[in-house]
N, CA, C and O atoms as a GROMACS GRO file, in nm:
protein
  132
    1UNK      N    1  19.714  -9.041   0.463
    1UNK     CA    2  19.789  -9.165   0.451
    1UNK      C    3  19.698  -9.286   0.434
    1UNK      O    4  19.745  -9.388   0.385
    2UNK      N    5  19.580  -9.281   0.469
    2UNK     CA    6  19.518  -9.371   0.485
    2UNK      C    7  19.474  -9.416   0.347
    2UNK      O    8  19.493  -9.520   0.286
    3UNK      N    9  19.398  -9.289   0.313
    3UNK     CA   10  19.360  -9.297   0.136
    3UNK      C   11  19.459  -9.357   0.058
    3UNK      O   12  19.423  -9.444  -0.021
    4UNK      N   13  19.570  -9.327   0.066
    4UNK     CA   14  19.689  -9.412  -0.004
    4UNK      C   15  19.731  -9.546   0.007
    4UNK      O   16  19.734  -9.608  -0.100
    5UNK      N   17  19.762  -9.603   0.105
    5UNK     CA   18  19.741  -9.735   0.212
    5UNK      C   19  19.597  -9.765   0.132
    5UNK      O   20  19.622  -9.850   0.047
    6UNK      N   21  19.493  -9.737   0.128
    6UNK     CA   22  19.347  -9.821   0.075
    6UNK      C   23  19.331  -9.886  -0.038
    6UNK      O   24  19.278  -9.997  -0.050
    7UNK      N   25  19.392  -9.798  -0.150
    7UNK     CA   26  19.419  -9.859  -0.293
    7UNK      C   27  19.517  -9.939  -0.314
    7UNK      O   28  19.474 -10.038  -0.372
    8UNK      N   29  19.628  -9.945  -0.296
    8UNK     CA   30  19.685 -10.071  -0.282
    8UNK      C   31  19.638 -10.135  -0.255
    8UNK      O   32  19.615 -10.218  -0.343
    9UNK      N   33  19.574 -10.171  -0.101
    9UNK     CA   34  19.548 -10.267  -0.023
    9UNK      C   35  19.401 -10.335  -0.093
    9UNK      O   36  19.360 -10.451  -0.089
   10UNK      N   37  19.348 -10.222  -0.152
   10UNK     CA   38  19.192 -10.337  -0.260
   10UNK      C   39  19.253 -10.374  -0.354
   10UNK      O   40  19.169 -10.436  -0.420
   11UNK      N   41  19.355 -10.378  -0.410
   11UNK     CA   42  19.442 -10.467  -0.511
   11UNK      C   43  19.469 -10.561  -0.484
   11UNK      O   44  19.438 -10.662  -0.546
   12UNK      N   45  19.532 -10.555  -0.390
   12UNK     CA   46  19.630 -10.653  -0.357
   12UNK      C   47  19.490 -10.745  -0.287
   12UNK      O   48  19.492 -10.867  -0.305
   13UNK      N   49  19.393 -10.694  -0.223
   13UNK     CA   50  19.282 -10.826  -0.200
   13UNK      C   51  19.245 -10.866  -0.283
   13UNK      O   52  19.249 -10.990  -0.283
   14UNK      N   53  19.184 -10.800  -0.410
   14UNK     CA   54  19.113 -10.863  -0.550
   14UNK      C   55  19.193 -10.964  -0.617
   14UNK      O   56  19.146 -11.063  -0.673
   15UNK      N   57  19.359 -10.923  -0.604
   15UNK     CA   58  19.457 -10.996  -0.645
   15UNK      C   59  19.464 -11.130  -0.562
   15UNK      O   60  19.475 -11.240  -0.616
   16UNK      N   61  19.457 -11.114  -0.435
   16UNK     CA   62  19.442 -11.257  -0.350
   16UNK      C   63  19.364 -11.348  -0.392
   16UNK      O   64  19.388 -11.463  -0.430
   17UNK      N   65  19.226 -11.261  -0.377
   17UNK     CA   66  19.133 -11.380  -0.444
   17UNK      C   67  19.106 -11.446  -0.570
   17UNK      O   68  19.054 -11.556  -0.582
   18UNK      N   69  19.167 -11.329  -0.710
   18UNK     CA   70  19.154 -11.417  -0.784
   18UNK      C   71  19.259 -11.520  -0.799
   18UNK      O   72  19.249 -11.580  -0.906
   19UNK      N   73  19.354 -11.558  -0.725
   19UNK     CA   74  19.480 -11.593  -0.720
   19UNK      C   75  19.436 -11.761  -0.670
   19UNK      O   76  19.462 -11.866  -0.728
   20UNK      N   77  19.333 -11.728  -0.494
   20UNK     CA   78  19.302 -11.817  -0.465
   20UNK      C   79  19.192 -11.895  -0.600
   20UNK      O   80  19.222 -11.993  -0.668
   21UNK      N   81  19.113 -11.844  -0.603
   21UNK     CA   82  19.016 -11.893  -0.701
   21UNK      C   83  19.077 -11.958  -0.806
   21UNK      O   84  19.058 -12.080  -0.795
   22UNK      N   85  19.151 -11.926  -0.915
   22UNK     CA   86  19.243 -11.988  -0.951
   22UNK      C   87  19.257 -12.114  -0.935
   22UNK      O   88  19.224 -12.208  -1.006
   23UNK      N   89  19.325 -12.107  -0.803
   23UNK     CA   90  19.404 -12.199  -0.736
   23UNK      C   91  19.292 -12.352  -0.737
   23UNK      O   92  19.296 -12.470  -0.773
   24UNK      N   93  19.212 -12.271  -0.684
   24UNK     CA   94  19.088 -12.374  -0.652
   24UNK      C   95  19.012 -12.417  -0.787
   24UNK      O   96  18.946 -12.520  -0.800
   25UNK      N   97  19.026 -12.357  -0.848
   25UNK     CA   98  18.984 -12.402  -1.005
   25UNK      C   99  19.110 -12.485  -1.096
   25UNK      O  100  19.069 -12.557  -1.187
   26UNK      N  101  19.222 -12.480  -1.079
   26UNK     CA  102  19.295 -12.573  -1.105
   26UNK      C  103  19.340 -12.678  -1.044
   26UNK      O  104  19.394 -12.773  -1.101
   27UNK      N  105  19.315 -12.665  -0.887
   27UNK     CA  106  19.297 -12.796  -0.824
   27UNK      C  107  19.180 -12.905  -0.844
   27UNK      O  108  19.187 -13.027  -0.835
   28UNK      N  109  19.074 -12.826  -0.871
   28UNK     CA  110  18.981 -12.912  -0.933
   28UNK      C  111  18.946 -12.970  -1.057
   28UNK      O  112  18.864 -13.062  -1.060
   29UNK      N  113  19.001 -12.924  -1.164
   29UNK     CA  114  19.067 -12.964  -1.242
   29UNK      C  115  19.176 -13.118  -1.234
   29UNK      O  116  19.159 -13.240  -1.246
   30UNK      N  117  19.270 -13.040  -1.210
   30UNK     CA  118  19.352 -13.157  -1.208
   30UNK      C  119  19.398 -13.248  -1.092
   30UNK      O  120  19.505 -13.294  -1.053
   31UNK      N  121  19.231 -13.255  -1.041
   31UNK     CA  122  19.202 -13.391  -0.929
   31UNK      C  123  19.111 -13.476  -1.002
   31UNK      O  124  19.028 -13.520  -0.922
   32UNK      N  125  19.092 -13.513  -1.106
   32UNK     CA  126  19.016 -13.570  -1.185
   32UNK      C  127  19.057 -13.723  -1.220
   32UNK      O  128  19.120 -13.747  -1.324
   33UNK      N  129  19.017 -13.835  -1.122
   33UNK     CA  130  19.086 -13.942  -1.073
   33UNK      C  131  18.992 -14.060  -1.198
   33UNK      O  132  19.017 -14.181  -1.200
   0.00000   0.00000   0.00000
């Protein structure tokens, strides 16, 4: 069960972060005063 549970779960982190990163790259972006 565990092996199964693992692959998802490194998705769904890689997915977080590029999500955050993103995030943080279009906030910086469009804080451009």
């Amino acid at each position: 069960g565990e092996k199964v549970s693992a692959l998802p779960a490194a998705f769904v982190w890689s997915d977080l972060r590029v999500r955050v990163r993103v995030r943080v790259r279009v906030r910086v972006l469009t804080h451009d005063d």
